[in-house]
N, C-alpha and C positions, 0 to 999 in steps of 0.2 A: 528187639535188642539182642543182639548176638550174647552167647552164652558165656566165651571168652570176658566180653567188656563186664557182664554183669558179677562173674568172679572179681574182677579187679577192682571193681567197684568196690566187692563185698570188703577184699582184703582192704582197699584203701579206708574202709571206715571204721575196719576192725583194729586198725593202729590207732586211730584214734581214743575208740572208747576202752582202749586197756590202758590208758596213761602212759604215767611217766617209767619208763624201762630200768629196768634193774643195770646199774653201769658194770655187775660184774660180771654178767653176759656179755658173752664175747657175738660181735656180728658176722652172722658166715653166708659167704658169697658160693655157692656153686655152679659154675660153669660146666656145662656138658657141649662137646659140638662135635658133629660128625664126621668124619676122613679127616682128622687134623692129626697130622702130625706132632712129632715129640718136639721138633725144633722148629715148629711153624710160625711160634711170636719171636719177638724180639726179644724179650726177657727169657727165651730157651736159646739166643743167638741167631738168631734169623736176622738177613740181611736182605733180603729180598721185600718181605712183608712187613708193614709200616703198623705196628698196634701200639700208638704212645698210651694210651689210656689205659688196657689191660695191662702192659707194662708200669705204670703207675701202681694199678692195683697187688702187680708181684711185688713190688720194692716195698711195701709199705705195709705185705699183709707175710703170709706163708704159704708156700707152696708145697701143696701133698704132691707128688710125683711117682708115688709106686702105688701100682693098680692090677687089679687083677679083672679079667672077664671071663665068666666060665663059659666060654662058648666056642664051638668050633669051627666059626666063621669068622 
């Protein structure tokens, strides 16, 4: 069994046996993707590239927009 599936596994059982979640926890979604630009979804205005669904997730959640990388690449 691949090592990836067997993580997922783990986490999908480990939701389970913690119960029922505290509602005053906020649920946080991070996104990471590679060469993507600032204005490459549609919720930064892109008209080219079609992301109704990530754009769902900006309107409805918040978006951090200022980032630092300390790197010189």
């Amino acid at each position: 069994m691949p090592k990836n599936l067997l993580i997922l596994l783990f986490l999908f059982a480990f939701n389970f046996v913690r119960g029922a979640e505290d509602p005053g926890r906020p649920n946080i979604i991070f996104l990471l993707a590679d060469d993507m630009g600032y204005g490459d979804l549609g919720c930064f205005g892109s008209a080219v590239i079609k992301s109704p669904n990530l754009d769902q997730l900006a309107a409805e959640g918040i978006k951090l927009t200022n980032c630092y990388a300390a790197s010189p690449f």
